[in-house]
N, C-alpha and C positions, 0 to 999 in steps of 0.2 A: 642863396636861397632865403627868403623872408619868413617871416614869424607863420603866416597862413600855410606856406607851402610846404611846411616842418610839419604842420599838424595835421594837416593832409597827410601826409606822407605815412605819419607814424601810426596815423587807423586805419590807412588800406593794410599798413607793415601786421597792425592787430590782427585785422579781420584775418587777411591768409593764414596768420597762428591758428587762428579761433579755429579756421576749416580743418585745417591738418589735422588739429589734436580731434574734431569733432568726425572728422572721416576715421582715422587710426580707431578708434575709440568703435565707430560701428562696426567695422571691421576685426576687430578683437573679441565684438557679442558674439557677430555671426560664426565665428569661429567656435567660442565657447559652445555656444547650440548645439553647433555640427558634430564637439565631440561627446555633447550630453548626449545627441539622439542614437549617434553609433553605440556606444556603451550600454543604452538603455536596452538597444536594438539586441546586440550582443548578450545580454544578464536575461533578457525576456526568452533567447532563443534558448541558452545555455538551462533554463530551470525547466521548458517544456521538454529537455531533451530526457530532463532528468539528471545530468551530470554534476557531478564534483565542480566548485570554480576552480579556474586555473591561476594560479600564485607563479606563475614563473613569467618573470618581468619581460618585459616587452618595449619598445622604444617609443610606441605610441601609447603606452597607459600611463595612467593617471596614478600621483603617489594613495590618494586619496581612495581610488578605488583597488588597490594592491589590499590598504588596512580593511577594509572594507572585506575583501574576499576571505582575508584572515580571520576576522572577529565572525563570518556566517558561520564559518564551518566549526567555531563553538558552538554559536546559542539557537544555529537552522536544528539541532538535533533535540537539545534539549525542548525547544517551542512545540516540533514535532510530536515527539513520546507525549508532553500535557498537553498539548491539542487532543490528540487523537484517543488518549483517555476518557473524552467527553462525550461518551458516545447513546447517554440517555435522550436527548434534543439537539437539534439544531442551534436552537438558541442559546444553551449552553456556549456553542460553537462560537458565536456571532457576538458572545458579549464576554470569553476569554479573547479572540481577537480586536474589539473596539479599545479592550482594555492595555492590551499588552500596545498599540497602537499610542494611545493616548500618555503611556506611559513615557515610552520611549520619548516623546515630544515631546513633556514636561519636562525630563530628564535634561534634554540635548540644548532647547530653548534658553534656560540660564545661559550655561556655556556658551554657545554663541556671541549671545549680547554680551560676557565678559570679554571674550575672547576680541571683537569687534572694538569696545569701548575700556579695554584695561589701560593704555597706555593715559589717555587720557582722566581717567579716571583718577590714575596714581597722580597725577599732579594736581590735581584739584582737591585730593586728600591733602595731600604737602602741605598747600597754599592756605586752606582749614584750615590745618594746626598749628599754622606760622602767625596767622590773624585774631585766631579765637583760643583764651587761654583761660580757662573755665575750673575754678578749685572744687571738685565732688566729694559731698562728705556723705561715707559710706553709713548709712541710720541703723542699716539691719539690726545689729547688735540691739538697736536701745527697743525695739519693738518688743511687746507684751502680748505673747497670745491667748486671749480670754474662752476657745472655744473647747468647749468638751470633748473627750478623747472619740465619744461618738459621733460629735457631728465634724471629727478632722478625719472619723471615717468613710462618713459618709460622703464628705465632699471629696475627699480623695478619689472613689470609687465613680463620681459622678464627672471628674476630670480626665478619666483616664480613660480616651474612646479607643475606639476598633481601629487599628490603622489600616484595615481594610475599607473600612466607609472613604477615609481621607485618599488612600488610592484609588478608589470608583468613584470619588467627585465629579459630579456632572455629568455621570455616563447613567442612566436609566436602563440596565437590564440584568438576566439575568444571578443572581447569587452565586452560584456553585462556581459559573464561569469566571465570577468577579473574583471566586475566593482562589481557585485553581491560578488565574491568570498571576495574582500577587504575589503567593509561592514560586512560580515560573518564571516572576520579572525581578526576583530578591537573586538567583541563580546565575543570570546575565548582566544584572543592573553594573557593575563596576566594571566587567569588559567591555562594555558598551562605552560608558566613561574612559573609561582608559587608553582604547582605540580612539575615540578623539580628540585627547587631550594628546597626543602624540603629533597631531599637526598643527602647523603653525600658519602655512599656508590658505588666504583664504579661500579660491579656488578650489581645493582638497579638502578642507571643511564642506562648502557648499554640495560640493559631489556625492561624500561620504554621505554628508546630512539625507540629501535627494535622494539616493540610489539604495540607502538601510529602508527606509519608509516603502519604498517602491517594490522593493524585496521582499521584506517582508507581507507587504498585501501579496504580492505574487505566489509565495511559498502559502501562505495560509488558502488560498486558491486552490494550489497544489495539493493540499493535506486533503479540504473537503472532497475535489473530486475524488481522491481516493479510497475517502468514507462512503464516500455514493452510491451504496448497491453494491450488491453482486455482480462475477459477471454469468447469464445464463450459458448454459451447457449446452453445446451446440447439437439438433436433434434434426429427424425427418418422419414423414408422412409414414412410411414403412410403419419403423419404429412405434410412431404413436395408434398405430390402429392396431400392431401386434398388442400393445399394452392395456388397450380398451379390452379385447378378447379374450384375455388370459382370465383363467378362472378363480377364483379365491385358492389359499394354499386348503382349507380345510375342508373344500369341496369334493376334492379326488379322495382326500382318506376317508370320507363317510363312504364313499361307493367300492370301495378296496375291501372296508370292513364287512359288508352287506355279503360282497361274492364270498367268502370264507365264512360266514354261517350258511350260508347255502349248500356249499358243499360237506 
């Protein structure tokens, strides 16, 4: 075989890699899909029913949504009770939930991106510290502070904001919900963490991450409609035209009192 027919050879040998891994590969999405939309399908049916999730393992679930069912049935109760305390507005409603929302996602977002980029990360700190060797001389000490005890009060007090503003960054609505929601998300904030720092898998990351977000707008769904109204008392025609007719209570006793002077 000649130099041309070698090099031939070894990029059709390519290409059929290139297809396998690129067939394998679409085939592994479509599967992924398949078992994000049954799960979805299942978690959507399971909270219309009302019911508890079910924690007991099964051969087609996902480790990621196991932690998942465990961490609701902490913080679905707690969200519940301060949700449903809100019951001055709506909007109250609408901006404890954008909050608790927004919260969770700032939260989970670092992690991820650590999670995704640690390993690399750690070597490129190494490779830092082996290249760059930098003598830091600590100054504090020799500093002089020339400002009056009033104005180290004042500025102290003008440093020290609400960490309520810093949790409702970016979210425009409003207050009470914002304040309520913060309280609500200091509650769950570390089980939240916790549970997914627990996987290492990134598949079970990606689920948990997807399927908490999706939950939680569902459940809060769930809570309004149950703020919704009353429900009306079931009545009929009978009934309400006996109710028109009926007389005042203090109608009969003036005509009661009238016959007994008479006699």
């Amino acid at each position: 075989m000649n130099q041309k027919d070698e090099k031939i050879l070894r990029e059709n040998i390519r290409q059929m890699i290139r297809f396998v891994k690129q067939k394998r590969l679409i085939k592994e999405d479509k599967t992924r899909n398949l078992l994000k939309m049954l799960m979805r399908l299942e978690l959507k049916k399971m909270i219309a029913e009302g019911s508890t999730p079910d924690v007991d393992p099964t051969p087609n679930k996902s480790t990621g949504i196991n932690v998942l069912e465990e961490l609701l049935k902490k913080v679905i109760p707690v969200l519940e009770t301060d949700f449903k305390s809100l019951t001055t507005s709506i909007e109250q409603r609408k901006s404890f939930r954008a909050h608790i929302l927004n919260a969770v996602v700032n939260t989970l977002t670092p992690a991820k991106i650590n999670t995704q980029a640690g390993g690399e990360e750690d070597v490129a700190d190494m490779d830092l510290q082996e290249e760059v060797d930098i003598d830091i001389v600590d100054d504090d000490d020799k500093f002089i502070d020339i400002r009056t005890d009033a104005e180290k009060k004042s500025e102290d007090e003008t440093e020290e904001a609400d960490p309520r503003d810093e949790f409702g960054a970016g979210i425009e609505a409003d207050e009470t919900g914002r304040n309520v929601a913060y309280q609500s998300f200091k509650k769950i904030e570390g089980s939240i963490i916790d549970s997914y720092e627990l996987l290492s898998d990134t598949e079970d990351q990606e689920l948990f991450y997807d399927y908490l977000i999706a939950n939680l707008k569902l459940y809060f769904d769930k809570f309004e409609s149950e703020l919704a109204g009353s429900v009306e008392e079931p009545t009929n025609q009978a009934y309400d035209t006996a109710k028109e007719e009926e007389p005042a209570p203090d109608e009969g006793g003036e005509e009661e009192l009238d016959l007994d002077l008479e006699l």
